[in-house]
C-alpha positions as CSV (number, residue, x, y, z in Angstrom):
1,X,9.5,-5.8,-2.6
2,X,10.1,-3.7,0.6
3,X,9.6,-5.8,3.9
4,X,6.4,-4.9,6.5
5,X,5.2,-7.2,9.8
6,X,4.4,-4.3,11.8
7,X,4.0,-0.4,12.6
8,X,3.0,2.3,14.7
9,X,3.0,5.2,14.1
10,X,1.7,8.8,13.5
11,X,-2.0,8.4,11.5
12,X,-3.8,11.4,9.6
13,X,-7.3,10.8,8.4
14,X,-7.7,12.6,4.8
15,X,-11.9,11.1,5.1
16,X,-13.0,11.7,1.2
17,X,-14.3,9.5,-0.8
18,X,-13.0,8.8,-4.6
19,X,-9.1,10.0,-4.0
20,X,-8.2,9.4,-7.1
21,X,-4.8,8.9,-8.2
22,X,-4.4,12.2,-10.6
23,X,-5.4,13.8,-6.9
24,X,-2.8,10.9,-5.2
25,X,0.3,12.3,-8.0
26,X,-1.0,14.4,-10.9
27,X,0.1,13.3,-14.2
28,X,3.1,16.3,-14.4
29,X,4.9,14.9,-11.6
30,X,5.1,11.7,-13.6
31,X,7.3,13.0,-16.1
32,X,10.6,12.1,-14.4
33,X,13.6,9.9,-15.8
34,X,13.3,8.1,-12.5
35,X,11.0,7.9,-9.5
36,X,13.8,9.2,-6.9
37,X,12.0,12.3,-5.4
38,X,8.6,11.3,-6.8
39,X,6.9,12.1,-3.0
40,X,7.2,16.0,-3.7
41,X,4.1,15.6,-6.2
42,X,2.4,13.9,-3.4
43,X,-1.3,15.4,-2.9
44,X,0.6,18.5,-4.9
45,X,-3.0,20.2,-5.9
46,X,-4.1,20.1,-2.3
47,X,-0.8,20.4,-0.1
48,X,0.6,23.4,-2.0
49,X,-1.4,26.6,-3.5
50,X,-1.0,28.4,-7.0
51,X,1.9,30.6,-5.3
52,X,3.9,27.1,-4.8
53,X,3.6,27.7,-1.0
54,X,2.2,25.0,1.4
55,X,-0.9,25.5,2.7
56,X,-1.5,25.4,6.1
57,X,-4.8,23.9,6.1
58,X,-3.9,20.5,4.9
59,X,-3.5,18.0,7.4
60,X,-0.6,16.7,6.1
61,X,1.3,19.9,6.5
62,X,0.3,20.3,10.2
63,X,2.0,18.8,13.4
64,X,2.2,16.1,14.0
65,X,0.4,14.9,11.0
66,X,3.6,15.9,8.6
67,X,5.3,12.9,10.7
68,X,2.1,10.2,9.3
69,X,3.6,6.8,8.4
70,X,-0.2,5.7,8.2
71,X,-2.9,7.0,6.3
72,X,-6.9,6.9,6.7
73,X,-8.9,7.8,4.4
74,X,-12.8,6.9,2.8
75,X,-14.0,4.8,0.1
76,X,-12.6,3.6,-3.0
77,X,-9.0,5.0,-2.4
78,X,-6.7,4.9,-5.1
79,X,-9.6,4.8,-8.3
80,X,-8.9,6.4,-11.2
81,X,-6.1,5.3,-13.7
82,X,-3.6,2.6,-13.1
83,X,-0.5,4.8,-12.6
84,X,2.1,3.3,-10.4
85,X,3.6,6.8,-9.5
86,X,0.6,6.7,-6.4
87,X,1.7,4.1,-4.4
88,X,5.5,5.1,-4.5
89,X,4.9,8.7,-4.0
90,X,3.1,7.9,-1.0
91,X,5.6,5.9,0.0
92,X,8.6,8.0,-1.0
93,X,6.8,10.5,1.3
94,X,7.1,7.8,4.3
95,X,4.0,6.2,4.1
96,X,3.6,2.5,5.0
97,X,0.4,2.1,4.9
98,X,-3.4,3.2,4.0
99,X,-6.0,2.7,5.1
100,X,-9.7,2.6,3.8
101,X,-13.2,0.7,3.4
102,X,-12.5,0.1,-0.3
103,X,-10.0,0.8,-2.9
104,X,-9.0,1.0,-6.5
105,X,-8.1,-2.6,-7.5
106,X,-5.5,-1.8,-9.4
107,X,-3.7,0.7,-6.6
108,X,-4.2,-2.1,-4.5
109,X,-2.7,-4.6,-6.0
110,X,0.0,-2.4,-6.9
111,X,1.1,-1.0,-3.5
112,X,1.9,-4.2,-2.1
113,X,4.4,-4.3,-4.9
114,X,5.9,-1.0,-3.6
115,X,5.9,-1.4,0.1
116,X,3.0,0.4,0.8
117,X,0.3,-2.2,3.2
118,X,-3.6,-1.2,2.2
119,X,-5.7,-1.9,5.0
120,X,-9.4,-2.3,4.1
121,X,-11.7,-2.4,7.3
122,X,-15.7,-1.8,7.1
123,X,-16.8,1.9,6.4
124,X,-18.2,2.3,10.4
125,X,-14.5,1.1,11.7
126,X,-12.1,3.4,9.3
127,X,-14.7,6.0,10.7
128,X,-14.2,5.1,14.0
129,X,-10.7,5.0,14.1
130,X,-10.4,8.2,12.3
131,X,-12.1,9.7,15.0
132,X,-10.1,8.1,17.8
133,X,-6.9,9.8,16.0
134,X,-8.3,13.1,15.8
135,X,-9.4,13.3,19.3
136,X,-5.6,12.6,19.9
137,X,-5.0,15.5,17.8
138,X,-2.8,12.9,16.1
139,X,-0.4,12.9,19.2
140,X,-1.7,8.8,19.8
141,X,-0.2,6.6,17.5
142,X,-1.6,3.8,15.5
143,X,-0.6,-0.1,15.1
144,X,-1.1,-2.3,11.9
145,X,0.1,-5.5,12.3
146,X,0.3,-7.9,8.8
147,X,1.3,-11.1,11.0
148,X,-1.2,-10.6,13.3
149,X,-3.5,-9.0,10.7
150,X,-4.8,-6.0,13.1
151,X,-5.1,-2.5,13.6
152,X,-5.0,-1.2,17.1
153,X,-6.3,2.7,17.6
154,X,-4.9,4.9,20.1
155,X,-7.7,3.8,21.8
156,X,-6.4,0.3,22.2
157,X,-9.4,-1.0,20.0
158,X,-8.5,-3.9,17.7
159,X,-10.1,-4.3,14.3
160,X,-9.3,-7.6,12.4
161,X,-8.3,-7.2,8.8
162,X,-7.5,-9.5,5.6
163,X,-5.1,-9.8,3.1
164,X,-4.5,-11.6,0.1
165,X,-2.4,-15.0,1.1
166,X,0.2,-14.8,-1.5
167,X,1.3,-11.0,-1.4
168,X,1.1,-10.9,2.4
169,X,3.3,-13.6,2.4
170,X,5.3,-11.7,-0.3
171,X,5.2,-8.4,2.0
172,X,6.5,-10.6,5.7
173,X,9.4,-11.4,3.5
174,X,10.0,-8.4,1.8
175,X,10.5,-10.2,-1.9
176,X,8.9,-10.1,-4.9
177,X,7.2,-12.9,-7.2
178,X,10.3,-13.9,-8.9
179,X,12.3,-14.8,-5.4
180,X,8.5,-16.3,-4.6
181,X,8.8,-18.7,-7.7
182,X,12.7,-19.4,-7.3
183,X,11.7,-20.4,-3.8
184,X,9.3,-23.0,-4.9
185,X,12.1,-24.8,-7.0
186,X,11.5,-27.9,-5.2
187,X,7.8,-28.3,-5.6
188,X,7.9,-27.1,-9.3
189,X,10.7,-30.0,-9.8
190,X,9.0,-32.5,-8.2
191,X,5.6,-31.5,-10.3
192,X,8.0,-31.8,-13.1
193,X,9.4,-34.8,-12.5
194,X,6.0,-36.3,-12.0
195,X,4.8,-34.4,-15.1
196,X,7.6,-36.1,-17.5
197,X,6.5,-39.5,-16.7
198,X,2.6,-38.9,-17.0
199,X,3.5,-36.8,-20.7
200,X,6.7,-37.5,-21.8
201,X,6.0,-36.1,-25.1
202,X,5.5,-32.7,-23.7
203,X,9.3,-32.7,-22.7
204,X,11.0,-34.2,-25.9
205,X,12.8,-31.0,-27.5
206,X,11.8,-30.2,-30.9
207,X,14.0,-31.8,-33.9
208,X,15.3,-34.6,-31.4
209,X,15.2,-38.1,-32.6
């Protein structure tokens, strides 16, 4: 898992509801042997018309907003179906992290695996921050601090935020369950050890005398 404690950085608002994540990366970027490059299908129906050629009304291929490390955007980011390609291509496109009222559970989950920090703050605060950006013109940058647990708008406006214990944890560190578990070794031996002598019969190996 890719380390994150803190950024700021450029922030473009993209405020719809129910991105989805065939809108995130449709399906035909996602037949690829690896994921190396998998960014270019990033927001490929919307960033790019039938010609191939960007267009220029998307924020994300306008100044300074092609620069975004931070994304905001409206309810229940990331629904749609499970695939994984979403979080990496936003993050293969330089994206840290998004953020939104609400969000898919299972895009959630799976951008912490992948580097990429959602950030869910109430509907009137996303709103308000998107607004503080665009009066900017995107020039202000944005903070969102995991260790402290805050985003800071250009505005200098704090807005508390949670996260779940274990995968912020996880995401300080930049390491993934297994490296989690291996660095519990002590406490799993020590519940071990006092495991064997309350069920002793649950450690005899099978066929032993």
């Amino acid at each position: 898992m890719e380390q994150f404690v803190r950024i700021r950085a450029i922030a473009a608002p993209i405020m719809r509801i129910n991105i989805d994540t065939d809108q995130i990366i449709p399906a035909r970027f996602l037949v690829r042997t690896s994921d190396d490059g998998i960014g270019e299908g990033l927001f490929a129906d919307w960033r790019t018309g039938p010609d191939g050629k960007p267009r220029p009304d998307f924020i994300l291929n306008q100044p300074p907003y092609d620069r975004a490390e931070i994304l905001i955007a409206d309810r229940n980011f990331g629904c749609g179906s499970s695939r994984e390609g979403a979080p990496k291509a936003l993050r293969d496109r330089g994206f840290r992290a998004v953020i939104a009222p609400s969000f898919g559970g299972i895009f959630f989950n799976n951008s912490f695996r992948n580097g990429l920090l959602p950030v869910v703050l109430p509907a009137e605060q996303v709103h308000a921050l998107a607004d503080a950006v665009q009066r900017t013109g995107g020039a202000q940058p944005v903070t969102v601090d995991l260790e402290k647990l805050a985003v800071t708008s250009p505005g200098g406006t704090e807005y508390g935020f949670g996260a779940p214990p274990r995968l912020r944890d996880m995401m300080l560190a930049g390491i993934d369950e297994v490296e989690y578990t291996l660095r519990q070794s002590e406490r799993i031996e020590a519940f071990r050890s006092a495991d064997r002598g309350r069920r002793p019969w649950a450690y005899r190996i099978a066929g032993a005398g």
